[in-house]
N, C-alpha and C positions, 0 to 999 in steps of 0.2 A: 755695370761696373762691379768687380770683384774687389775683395775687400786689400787684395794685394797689387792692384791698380790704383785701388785711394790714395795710398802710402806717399807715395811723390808729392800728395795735394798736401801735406803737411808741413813737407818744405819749402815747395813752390807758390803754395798760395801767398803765406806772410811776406817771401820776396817779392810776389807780382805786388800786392798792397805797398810794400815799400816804394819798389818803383815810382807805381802810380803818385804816391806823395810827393817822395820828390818832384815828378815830374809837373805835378799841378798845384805846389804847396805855394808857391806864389801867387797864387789866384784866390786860394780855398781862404775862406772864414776859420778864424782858428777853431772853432766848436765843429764843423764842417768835417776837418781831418782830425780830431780827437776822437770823433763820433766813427766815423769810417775804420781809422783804425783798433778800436774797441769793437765794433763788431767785427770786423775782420778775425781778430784774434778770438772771440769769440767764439765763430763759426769753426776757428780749427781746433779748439779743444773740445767744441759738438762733435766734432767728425773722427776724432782720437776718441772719445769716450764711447760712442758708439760701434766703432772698429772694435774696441775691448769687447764691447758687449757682445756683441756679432760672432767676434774670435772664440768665447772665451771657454766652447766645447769642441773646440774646432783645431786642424793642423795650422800651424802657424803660418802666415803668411807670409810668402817672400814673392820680390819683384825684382828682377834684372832689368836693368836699365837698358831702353834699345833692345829687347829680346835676347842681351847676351848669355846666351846659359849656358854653364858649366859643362863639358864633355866631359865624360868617363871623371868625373871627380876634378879636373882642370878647367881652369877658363880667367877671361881678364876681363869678365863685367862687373859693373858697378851693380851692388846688390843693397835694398832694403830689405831689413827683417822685424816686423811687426811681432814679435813674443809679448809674453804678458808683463815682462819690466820696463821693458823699452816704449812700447805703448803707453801704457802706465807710464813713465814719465813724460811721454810728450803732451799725455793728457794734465800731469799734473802744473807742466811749464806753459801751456799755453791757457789754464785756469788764473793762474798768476799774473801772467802778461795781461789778462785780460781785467784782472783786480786792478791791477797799477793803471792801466791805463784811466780807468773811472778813480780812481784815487787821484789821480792827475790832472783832471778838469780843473780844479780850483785850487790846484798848488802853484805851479810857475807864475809868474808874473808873463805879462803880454810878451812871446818873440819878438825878434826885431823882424822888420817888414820882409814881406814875402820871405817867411822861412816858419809861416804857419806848422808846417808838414815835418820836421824836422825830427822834433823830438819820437812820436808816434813813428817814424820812419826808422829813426835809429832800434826803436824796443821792438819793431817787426822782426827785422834783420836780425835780431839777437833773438827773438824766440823762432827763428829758422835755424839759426846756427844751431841750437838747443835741441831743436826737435830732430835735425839732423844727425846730432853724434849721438842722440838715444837709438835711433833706428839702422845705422849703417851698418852692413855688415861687411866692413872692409878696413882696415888698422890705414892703411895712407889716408882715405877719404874719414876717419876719425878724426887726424891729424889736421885735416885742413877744416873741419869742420868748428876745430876748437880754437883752431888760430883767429877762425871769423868771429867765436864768440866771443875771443879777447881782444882783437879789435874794437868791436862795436863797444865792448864792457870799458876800453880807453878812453874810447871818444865821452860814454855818457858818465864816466868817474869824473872828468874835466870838463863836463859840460859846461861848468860857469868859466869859462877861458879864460875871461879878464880877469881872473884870481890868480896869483902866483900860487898860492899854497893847492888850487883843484888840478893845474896845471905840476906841479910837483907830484903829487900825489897819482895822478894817473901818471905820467912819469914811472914811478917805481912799481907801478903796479904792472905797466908794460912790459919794462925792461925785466923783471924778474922772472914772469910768466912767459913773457919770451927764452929765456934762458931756459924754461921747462921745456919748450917748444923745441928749441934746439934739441935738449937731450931726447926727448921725443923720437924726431927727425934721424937722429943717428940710430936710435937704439932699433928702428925700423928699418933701415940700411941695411943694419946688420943681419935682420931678419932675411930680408929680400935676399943677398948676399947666398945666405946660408940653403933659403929654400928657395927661390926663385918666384914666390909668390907675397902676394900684400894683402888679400880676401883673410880674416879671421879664422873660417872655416877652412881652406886652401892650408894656411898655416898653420894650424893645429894637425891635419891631417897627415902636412909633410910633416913635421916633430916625431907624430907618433908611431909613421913610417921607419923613421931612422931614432930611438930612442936612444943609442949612445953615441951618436954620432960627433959631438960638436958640445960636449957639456959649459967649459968653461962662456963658448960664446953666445948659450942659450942665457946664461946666469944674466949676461951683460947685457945683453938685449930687455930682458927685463927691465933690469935694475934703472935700465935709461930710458925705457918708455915709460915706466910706472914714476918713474922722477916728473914728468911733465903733470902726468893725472895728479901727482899727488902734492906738487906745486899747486893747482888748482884747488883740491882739496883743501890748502890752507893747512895741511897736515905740520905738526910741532919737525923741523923748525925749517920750513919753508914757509910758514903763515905771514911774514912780517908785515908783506903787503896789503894782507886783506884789513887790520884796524885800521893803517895810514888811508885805503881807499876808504873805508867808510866816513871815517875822519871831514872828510870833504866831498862827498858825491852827496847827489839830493837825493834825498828819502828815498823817494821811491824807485831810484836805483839801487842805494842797500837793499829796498825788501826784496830785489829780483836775486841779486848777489850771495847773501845770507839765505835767502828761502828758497833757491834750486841750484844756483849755478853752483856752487861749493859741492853740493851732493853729487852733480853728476861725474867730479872728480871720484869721489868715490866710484860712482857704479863705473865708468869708465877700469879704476883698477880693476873692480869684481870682473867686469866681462871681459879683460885682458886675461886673466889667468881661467877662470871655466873656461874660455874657448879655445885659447890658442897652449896656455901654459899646463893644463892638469891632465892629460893625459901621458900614457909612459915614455912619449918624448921631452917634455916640459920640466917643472921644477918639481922637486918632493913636498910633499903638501904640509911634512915640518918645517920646512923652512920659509914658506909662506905666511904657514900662522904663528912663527915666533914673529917675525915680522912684520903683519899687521898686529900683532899684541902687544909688540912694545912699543912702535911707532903710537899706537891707540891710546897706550898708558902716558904717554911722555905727553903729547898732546892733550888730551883731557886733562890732565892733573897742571900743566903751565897756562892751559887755556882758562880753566878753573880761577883760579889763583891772580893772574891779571882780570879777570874780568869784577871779581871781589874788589880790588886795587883799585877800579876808575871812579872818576865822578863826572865825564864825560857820556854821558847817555848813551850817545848812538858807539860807541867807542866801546862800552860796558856788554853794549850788546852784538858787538863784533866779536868779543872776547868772547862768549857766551857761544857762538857760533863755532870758534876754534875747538872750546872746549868737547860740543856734541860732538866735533867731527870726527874727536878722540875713539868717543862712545861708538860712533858708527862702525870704526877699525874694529874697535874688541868687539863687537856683536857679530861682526861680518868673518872673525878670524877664525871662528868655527871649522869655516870652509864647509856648512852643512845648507840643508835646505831650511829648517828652523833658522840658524843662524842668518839667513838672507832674507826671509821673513820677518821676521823681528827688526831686521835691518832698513826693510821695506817701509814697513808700518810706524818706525819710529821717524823715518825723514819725510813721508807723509804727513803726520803728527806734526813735527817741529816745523815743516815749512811753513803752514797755515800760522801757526803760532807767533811764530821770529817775524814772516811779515807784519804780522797784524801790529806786533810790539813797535816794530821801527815804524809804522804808521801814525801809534801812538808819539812816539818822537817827534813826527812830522807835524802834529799838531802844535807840541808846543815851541819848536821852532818857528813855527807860520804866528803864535800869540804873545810869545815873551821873547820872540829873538835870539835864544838860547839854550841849551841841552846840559847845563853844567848843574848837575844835581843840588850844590848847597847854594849857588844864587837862585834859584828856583824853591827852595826851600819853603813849601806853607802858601807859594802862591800858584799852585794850580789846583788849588780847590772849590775855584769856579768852572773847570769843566769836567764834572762829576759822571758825566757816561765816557769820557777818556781816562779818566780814575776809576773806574770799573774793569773797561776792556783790559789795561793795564796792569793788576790786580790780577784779571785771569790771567794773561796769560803768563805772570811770573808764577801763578798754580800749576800751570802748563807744563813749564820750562821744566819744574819743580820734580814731574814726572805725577802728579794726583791725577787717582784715577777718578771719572772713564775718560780722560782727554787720549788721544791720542798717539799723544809724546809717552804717557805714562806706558798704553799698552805697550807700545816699541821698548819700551826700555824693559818691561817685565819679560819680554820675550830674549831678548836678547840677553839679559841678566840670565835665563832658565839655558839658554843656547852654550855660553861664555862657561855657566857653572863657576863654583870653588870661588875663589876669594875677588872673581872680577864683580859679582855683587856689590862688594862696599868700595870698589871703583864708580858704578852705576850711580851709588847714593849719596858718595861724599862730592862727586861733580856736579849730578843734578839739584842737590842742596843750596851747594856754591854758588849756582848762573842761577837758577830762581829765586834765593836769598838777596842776591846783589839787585835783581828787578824788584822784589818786595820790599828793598829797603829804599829805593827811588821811589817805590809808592809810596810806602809812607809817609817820608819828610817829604816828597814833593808833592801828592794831593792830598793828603790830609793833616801834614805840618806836625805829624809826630814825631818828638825827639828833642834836644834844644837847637834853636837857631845858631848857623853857625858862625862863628867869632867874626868878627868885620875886617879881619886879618886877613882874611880864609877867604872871601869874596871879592873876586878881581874887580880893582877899582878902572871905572871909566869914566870918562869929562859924561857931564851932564847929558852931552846932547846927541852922546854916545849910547845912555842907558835907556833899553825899551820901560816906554810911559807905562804904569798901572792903570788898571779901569778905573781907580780913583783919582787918577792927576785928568786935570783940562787938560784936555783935548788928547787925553789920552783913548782907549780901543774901548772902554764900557760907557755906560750911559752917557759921558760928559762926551764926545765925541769919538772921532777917527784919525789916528797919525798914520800918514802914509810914509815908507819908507823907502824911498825914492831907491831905482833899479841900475843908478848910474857908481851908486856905493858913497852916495853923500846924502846927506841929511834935508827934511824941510828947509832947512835953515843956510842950507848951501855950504853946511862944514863938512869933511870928510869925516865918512860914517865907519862901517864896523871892517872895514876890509885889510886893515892892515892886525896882525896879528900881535898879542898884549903881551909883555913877559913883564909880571909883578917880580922885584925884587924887593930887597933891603930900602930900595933909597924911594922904590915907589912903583911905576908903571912907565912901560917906554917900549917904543916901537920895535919890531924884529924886523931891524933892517936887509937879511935874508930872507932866502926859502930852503937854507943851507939842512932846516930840521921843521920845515913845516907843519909836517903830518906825524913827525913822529911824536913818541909818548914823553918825550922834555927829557932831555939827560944833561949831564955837564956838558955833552959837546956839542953843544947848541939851542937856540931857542925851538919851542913850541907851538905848533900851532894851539891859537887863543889859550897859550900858560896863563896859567893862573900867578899864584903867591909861592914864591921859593919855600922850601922845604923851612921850616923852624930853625933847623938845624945849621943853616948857613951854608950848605953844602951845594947852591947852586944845581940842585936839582929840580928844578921847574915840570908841570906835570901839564898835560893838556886836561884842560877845562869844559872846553866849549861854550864860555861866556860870549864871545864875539859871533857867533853862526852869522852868516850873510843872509840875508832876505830871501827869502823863495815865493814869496804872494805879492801881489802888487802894495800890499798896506799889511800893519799888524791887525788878525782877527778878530774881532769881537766875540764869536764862536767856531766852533770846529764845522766847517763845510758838511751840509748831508752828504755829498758823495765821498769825500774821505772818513766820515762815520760808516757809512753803508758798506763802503768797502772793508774797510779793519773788521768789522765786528764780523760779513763775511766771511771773510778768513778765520778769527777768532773759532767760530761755528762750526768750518770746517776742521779743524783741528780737533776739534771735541767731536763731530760726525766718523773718525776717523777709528776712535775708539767704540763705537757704539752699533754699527753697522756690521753684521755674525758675517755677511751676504762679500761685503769688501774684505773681511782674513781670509774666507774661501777661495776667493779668487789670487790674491796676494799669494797665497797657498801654493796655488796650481803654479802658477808663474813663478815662485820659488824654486820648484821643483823642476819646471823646462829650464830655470837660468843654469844651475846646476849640472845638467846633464852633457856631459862633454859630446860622447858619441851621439846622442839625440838631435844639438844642435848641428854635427858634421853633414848624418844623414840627412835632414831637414833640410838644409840650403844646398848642399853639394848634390844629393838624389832626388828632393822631391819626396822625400819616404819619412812619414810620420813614425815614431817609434813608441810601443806603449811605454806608460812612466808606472811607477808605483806612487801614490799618491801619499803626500802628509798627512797625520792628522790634521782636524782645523784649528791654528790657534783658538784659545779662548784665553780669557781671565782667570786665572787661578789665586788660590787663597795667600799665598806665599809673594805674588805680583803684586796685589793689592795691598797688602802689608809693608812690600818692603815700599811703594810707590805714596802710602801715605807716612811714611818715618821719612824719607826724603822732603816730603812737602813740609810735615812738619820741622825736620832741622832746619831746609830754609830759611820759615817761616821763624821760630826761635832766632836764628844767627841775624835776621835780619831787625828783631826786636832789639836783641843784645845792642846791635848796631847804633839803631838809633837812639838807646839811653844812654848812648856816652856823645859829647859835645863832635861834632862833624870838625874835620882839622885835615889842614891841608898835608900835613905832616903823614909820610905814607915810613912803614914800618925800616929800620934801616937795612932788612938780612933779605928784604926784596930788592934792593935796589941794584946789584948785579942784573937780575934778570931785566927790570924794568930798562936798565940802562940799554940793553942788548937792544929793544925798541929804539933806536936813537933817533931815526928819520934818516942816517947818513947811507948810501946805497951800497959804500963799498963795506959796509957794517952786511947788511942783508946778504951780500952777495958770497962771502965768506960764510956766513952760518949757513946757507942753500950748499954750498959746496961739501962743507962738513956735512948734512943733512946726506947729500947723495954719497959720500964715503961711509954712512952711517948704517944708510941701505945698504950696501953693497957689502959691508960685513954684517948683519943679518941675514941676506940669502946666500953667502958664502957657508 
C-alpha cells in the first residue's frame, strides 16, 4: 500500500469505528466502547504521523477516488491530498481525539442503557469530518465535510439534552454556522457557475486561465465562502457562538472545539486563497492582507478584552480562544511562507495548551460543581497538580518561552513585523493574565475573598459540600450528585439557572438568554449578582455547572491527569523539537506554492521549491515572549490585590451587551461581519 492509498483510511476508519458502535453499543460494557474507540483514534493519528514521516522528502501524495483522474488538466474525481499541512493537521486532530477520549473515561456519569457507544461514536464521526476537510482536495466536498463537522459538534454541544440552556446553546451554535454554511454553499455556486468546476486545483487553474475575466464575481465568491471558514473560525464578529457553546458543552467537547476545530477554520481560509484565489486570476494579495489584518486586529483586541471581563472559567477560556484566533489572522496575513509557519507552530502550540486548560476546568467542575472564579476562591488548593498544570499553561497562553505557543507567536510577530508586535504582546498578556489570575485566587487563595455580595447565593442543598462538611467529597465521606438533576435529598438540584438580583436569587424562567453573557435583555445562564450599579446587568457565573461524574470527586481521575498534563507536554514539545520547524518549514513552503499545488494534483509532476530558512528562537522572540509573560503575570497580580466585585467596568458594557444570548442579536452582527468582509476585499 502506498502512502497515497492510506489517505482514505483516515477518513474511513473513524467512520467504520463509529458504525460499529453504534451498531453494537447496546451490548458493549461502557469501558468496552470507550477503550475501542480510543484506540481506534489512536491508530489513525499512528497512521497520519507516520504518512508525514514517510512523505516528508517525498512528492506529495494524492489519491483519486475510484481511479478518477484528471485528463489533460480536467476531471470530476473526488481527490485527497496528503501535503505537509493538511497531514499535519489530521495528525494533530486525531492526537486530540484520542486525549479526550481517555480524558473521558471518568468524566461522564454512566449512559442510559444500551447507548454505551454513543458518546465515543459521536467524537469518531467528528474526528472524520476533521480529518477529511484537512485532506480534500475539492471546495464542494470541503463543504460537506464541514457541514458533518457541525453536525456532530451540535449534537455533542447539547449533549446533555435535558437541559434547556445545552439545548439552547447548540441551538445557536447550529443556526449560526449554518448560516456560514449557506454563504459557503452559494459563494461555490458561483464559482462552479463561473468555471465549471468544484476541485481546488481545477479552480485555481480556470481563474488563472482567464485572469480578467469575471472580477467583480471572483470578489464574491470569496467573500462568501471565506464567510463560512471564518464563521467557524470564531473570527470578531462572527464569534458569538463559540463562548454561548462552551458555556454548556462538557469539557471535553470544549477541548476538541478550542484546541482544533476553530483553527481549521482558519487553515480552511489559508487553503481557499493559495489554491484557488492567488494566482493572476484570483484576488490581489493587498486585499487579502488588509483583510486578514484587520479582521485579526478586531478580533484579538475584543477577544482580549472579554476574556479579561469573565469570571466564568470555561467562558474565560473561550474568550481566550477568540482572542488567538485574532493572532492566527495577523500572523497568517503575510501571505508568506514564514508567515504560515509561524502560523503553524503557533496553533500547534495553543491547541495542546487550551485543551489541557479546559481539562483543568473539567476537574473542578467534576470537585466543586462549579467554574465561577470568586465562589471558588481559595478552595482548589487541595488539588495542587491541577494548580500546576494550570499555572502552566496560563505561561503558555502568555507566549514564555520554550512552550510552543511562545515560539508561534515569536514567529509570527518576526513575519507581521512593525507595530503588529505589541498586538502579539498586549493580547497574549491579556488571555494569560486572566488564566494566572484564576490561579491564583482559585489555587492558592491569593487576593482578598470576594464580598458575599459577589457570590451567588444558593439554598443549601444546592451548594457543593466541602471536604470538610459530613458527608461531603474528603475524608468525611462521598455526596453523590444524582444524574436526574435532583439532589440526595430528592430537591431539585442545579439545573435551572440563577439570576441574583437586588431582592435576592430566583429562577430564569426562560432559555430566552441562557448561554449568553447576561445583558439587560435577559437572564443568564448561571448569572451571578447584578451589577452594583443597579443596571440590571447580570453576568454569567458558572456557579450552577450541572454534574458530569456520577458523584463530586475526591481527587482528579489519573486518566483526566495523564491526559491534560499530555497535552500540557505537548505544547511545550512543540517548541523544543529544531526536527518539527523543519518540517513545519518544508510544508510551509508547498502550502504556499500556487502553481506547485496545480501541477501536483492536476499532473502528477512534483515541482522543486526553494526552501525557508529553519525557523529558530531568536533573541528578539524571546524577549518579547518573556515581557508578555511577564505583563500577564503583573496584570494578573495587580488583579488580585484589589477585592474580586461583581461590578464589571461601565465603558465595557456596550460590547458585553452585544453578547446577549438573543439569536436575532448574533445574526445581525454575522451580517455586518460579512458586509464588513466584503468592503475589505473590495
Amino acid at each position: 500500500m502506498t502512502a497515497a492509498h492510506a489517505l482514505p483510511l483516515l477518513v474511513a476508519g473513524p467512520l467504520l469505528g463509529a458504525a460499529l458502535l453504534v451498531a453494537t453499543g447496546r451490548w458493549l460494557p461502557r469501558y468496552v466502547a470507550e477503550v475501542f474507540g480510543t484506540v481506534l483514534a489512536a491508530a489513525t493519528a499512528a497512521l497520519a504521523l507516520v504518512l508525514l514521516t514517510v512523505t516528508a522528502h517525498r512528492p506529495t501524495p494524492v489519491e483519486w477516488a475510484g481511479g478518477w483522474r484528471p485528463r489533460q488538466g480536467a476531471g470530476v474525481g473526488i481527490v485527497l491530498v496528503g501535503d505537509g499541512l493538511g497531514l499535519g493537521f489530521a495528525a494533530l486532530v486525531s492526537v486530540l481525539v484520542a486525549a479526550v477520549l481517555v480524558y473521558s473515561w471518568r468524566f461522564f456519569d454512566d449512559p442510559p442503557a444500551h447507548q454505551a457507544g454513543a458518546f465515543p461514536a459521536l467524537i469518531l464521526v467528528f474526528q472524520a469530518a476533521m480529518c477529511g476537510f484537512t485532506l480534500t482536495g475539492d471546495l464542494f466536498n470541503a463543504f460537506v465535510f464541514f457541514e458533518l463537522m457541525g453536525v456532530v459538534a451540535y449534537a455533542l454541544t447539547g449533549y446533555r439534552v435535558e437541559e434547556a440552556r445545552a439545548v439552547q446553546g447548540a441551538l445557536t451554535f447550529g443556526f449560526l454556522n449554518s448560516l456560514g454554511g449557506y454563504a459557503t454553499l452559494l459563494g461555490i455556486g458561483l464559482l462552479y457557475a463561473h468555471t465549471g468546476a468544484l476541485g481546488l486545483a481545477p479552480l485555481g487553474a480556470a481563474l488563472d486561465a482567464a485572469p480578467h475575466s469575471a472580477g467583480m464575481l471572483v470578489k464574491a465568491a470569496f467573500v462568501l465562502v471565506a464567510t463560512g471558514f471564518l464563521v467557524k473560525a470564531a473570527a470578531f464578529p462572527f464569534h458569538f457562538w463559540l463562548p454561548d457553546a462552551h458555556t454548556v458543552a462538557p469539557t471535553p467537547v470544549c477541548m476538541l472545539l478550542s484546541g482544533v476545530m476553530v483553527q481549521l477554520g482558519i487553515y480552511g481560509t489559508a487553503r481557499l486563497y493559495f489554491t484557488v484565489f492567488a494566482g493572476p486570476g484570483g484576488l490581489p494579495g493587498t486585499a487579502v492582507r488588509r483583510t486578514l489584518l484587520v479582521l485579526g486586529v478586531l478580533t484579538a483586541l475584543a477577544g482580549a478584552l472579554l476574556c479579561w471581563l469573565q469570571r466564568h472559567i470555561k467562558r474565560l477560556l473561550a474568550f481566550s480562544t477568540v482572542a488567538h484566533t485574532g493572532l492566527f489572522l495577523v500572523g497568517l496575513a503575510s501571505l508568506t511562507p514564514e508567515g504560515v509557519t509561524g502560523t503553524a507552530l503557533y496553533v500547534l502550540g495553543h491547541a495542546g495548551v487550551k485543551a489541557a486548560l479546559f481539562g483543568c476546568a473539567g476537574v473542578l467542575v467534576d470537585r466543586f460543581g462549579s467554574v465561577d472564579e470568586q465562589e471558588l476562591h481559595g478552595r482548589g488548593g487541595e488539588l495542587r497538580r491541577v494548580g500546576v498544570l494550570f499555572t502552566l499553561g496560563g505561561l503558555a497562553l502568555a507566549g514564555l518561552p520554550p512552550f510552543g505557543a511562545g515560539l508561534g507567536k515569536a514567529l509570527s510577530e518576526e513575519a507581521a513585523g512593525g507595530w503588529a508586535a505589541v498586538v502579539f504582546v498586549l493580547v497574549s498578556a491579556a488571555t494569560g493574565g486572566a488564566v494566572l489570575r484564576v490561579a491564583g485566587g482559585v489555587f492558592l487563595g491569593l487576593g482578598a475573598p470576594p464580598a458575599e455580595a459577589d457570590v451567588p447565593a444558593r439554598p443549601a442543598r444546592e451548594r457543593p459540600p466541602d471536604a470538610t462538611e459530613p458527608g461531603g467529597p474528603g475524608p468525611g465521606g462521598a455526596s453523590v450528585a444524582r444524574t436526574d438533576g435532583t439532589d440526595a435529598d430528592g430537591a431539585r438540584g442545579t439545573g435551572a439557572a440563577e439570576t441574583a438580583g437586588a431582592a435576592g436569587t430566583g429562577s430564569a424562567a426562560g432559555v430566552g438568554s441562557v448561554a449568553g453573557v447576561g445583558s439587560a435583555a435577559g437572564p443568564a445562564s448561571g448569572a451571578g449578582p447584578a451589577s452594583a450599579a443597579g443596571d440590571g446587568d447580570a453576568e454569567t457565573t458558572g456557579a450552577d455547572e450541572p454534574a458530569e461524574t456520577p458523584g463530586r470527586v475526591t481527587r482528579a481521575p489519573d486518566t483526566m491527569l495523564a491526559a491534560t498534563g499530555a497535552l500540557l507536554a505537548g505544547g511545550l514539545a512543540v517548541g523544543c523539537v529544531p526536527g518539527l520547524w523543519a518540517a513545519v518549514s518544508r510544508a510551509a513552503d508547498s502550502f504556499t506554492d500556487h502553481t506547485g499545488y496545480l501541477a501536483t494534483v492536476l499532473f502528477a509532476r512534483a515541482e522543486p521549491l526553494p526552501h525557508s530558512p529553519v525557523p529558530q528562537w531568536t533573541a528578539t522572540g524571546v524577549l518579547l515572549g518573556l515581557l508578555s509573560a511577564a505583563l500577564g503575570a503583573g496584570a494578573a497580580c495587580v488583579a488580585l490585590r484589589t477585592v474580586p466585585s461583581g461590578v464589571r467596568p461601565r465603558w465595557s458594557r456596550p460590547l458585553r451587551r452585544l453578547h446577549s444570548g438573543h439569536l436575532g442579536d448574533y445574526v445581525a452582527c454575522a451580517l455586518a461581519g460579512v458586509t464588513l468582509l466584503a468592503a475589505l476585499v473590495w
